[in-house]
VMD Tcl script that draws the C-alpha trace (Angstrom):
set ca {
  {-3.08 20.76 -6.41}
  {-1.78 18.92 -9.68}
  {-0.16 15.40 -9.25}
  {0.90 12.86 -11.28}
  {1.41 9.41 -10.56}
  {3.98 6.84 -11.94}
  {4.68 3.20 -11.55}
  {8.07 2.21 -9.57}
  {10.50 0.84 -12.22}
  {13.43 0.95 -9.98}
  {14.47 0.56 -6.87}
  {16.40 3.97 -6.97}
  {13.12 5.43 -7.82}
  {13.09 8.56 -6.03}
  {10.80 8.98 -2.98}
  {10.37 4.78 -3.14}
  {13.06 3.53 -0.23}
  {12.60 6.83 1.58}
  {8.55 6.39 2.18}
  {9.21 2.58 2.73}
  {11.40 3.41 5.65}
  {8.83 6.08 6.92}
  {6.24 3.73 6.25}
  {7.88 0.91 8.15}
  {10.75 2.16 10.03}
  {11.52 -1.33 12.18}
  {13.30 -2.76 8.71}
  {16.63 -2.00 7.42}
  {16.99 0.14 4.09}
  {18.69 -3.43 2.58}
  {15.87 -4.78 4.12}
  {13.39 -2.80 1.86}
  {15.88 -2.51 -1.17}
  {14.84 -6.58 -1.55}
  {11.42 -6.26 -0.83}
  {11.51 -3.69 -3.87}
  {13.51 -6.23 -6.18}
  {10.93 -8.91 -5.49}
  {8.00 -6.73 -5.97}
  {9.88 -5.67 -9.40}
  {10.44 -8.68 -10.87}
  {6.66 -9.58 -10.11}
  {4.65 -7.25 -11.75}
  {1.29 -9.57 -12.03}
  {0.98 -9.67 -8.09}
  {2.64 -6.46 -7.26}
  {1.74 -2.89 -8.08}
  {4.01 -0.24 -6.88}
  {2.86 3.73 -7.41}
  {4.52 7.27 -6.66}
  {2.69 10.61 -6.79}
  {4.48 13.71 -7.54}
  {3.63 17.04 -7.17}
  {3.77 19.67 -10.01}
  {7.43 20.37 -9.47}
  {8.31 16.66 -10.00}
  {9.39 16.14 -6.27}
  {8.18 12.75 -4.77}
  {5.03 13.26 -2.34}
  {3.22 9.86 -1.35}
  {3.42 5.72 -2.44}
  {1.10 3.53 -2.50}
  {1.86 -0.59 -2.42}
  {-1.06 -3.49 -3.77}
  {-0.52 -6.79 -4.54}
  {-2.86 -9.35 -6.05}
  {-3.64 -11.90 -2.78}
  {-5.49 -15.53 -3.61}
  {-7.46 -17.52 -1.27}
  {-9.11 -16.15 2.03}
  {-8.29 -12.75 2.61}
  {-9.82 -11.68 6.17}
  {-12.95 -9.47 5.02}
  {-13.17 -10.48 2.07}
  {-15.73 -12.75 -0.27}
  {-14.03 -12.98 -3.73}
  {-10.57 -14.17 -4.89}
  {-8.15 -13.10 -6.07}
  {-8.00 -9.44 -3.99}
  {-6.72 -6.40 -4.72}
  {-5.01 -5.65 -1.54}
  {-3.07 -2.52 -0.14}
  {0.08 -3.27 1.57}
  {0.77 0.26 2.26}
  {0.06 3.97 1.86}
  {1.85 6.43 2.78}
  {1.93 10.52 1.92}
  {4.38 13.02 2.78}
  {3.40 15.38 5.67}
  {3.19 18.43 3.72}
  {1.27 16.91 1.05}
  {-1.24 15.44 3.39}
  {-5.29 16.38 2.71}
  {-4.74 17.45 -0.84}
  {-5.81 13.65 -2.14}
  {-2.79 12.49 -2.98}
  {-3.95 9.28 -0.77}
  {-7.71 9.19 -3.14}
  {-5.82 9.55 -6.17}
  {-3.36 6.74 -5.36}
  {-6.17 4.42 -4.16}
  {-8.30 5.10 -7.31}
  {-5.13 4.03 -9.57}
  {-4.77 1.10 -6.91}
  {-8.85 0.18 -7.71}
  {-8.58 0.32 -11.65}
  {-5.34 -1.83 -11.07}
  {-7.33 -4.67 -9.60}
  {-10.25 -4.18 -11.62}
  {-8.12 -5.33 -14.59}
  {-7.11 -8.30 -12.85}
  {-10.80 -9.04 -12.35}
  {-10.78 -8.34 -8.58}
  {-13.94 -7.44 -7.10}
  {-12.91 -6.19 -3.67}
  {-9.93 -3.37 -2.52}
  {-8.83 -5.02 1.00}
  {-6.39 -3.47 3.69}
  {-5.20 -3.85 7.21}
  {-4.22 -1.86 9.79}
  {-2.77 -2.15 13.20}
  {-5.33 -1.94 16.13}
  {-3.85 0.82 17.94}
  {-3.10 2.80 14.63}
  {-6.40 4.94 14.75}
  {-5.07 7.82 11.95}
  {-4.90 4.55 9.52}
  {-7.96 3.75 11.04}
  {-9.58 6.86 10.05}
  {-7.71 6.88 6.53}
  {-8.79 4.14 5.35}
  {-12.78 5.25 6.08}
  {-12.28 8.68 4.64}
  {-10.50 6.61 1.80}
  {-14.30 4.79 1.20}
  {-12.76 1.45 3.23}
  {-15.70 -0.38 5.69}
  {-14.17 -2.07 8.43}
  {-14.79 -5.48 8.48}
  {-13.35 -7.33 11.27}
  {-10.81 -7.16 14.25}
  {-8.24 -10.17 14.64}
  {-5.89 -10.60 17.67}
  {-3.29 -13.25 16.53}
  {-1.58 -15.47 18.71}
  {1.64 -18.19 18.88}
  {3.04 -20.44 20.77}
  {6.64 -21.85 20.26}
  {6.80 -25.52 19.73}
  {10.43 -25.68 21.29}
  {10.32 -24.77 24.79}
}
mol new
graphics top color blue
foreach p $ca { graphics top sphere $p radius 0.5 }
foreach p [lrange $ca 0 end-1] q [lrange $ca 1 end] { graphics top cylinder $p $q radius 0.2 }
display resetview
């Protein structure tokens, strides 16, 4: 299949809120909507794709921003790192995901990043095996903890 690909310039975008709230469904679409002004009005750190199909109707997103100091995994700094992926059912195994992670490389590549990090949830095994069919070695598991300092 043909796709294209095209940076978000908007948040009205079409495809852009919708996979957000697929993506992460436990925040509000006003939620999102200033996530996606932020990430807008930083272009340096953030790069924010959508791949169409052929007919021009909205099939997956990808999300990267440009991370400094330690990123878990990682050796260099800065980091190219993917906040989030996400393709539309139908559109799934046709590399819509490879073709948005390739963009997502040459993107840090131009900032002089020498390493494409990620995370996923421990219990989220079809990210999991995404990210390895992607080309992604995984490097480490973390458990984080807290503990309120007002009882």
């Amino acid at each position: 299949m043909n796709f294209t690909l095209r940076l978000c310039t908007t948040t009205s975008d079409p495809g852009w809120l919708d996979f957000r709230l697929a993506l992460w469904p436990e925040s509000s679409a006003e939620e999102h909507l200033v996530e996606m002004e932020d990430q807008l009005a930083d272009p340096t750190h953030h790069h924010d794709l959508l791949a169409f199909d052929a007919a021009g109707n909205p099939v997956g997103l990808a999300e990267a921003s440009l991370r400094h100091g330690y990123v878990n995994g990682t050796s260099s700094s800065p980091v190219a790192f993917l906040e989030g992926l996400y393709v539309h059912p139908l559109s799934r195994r046709h590399g819509v995901a490879r073709l948005l992670i390739t963009a997502v490389m040459e993107w840090g590549r131009s900032l002089g990043c020498h390493e494409l990090a990620s995370d996923a949830l421990l219990e989220n095994t079809p990210s999991h095996l995404m990210h390895e069919a992607l080309g992604f070695e995984e490097t480490e598991r973390v458990v984080y903890y807290r503990m309120p300092l007002n009882p």
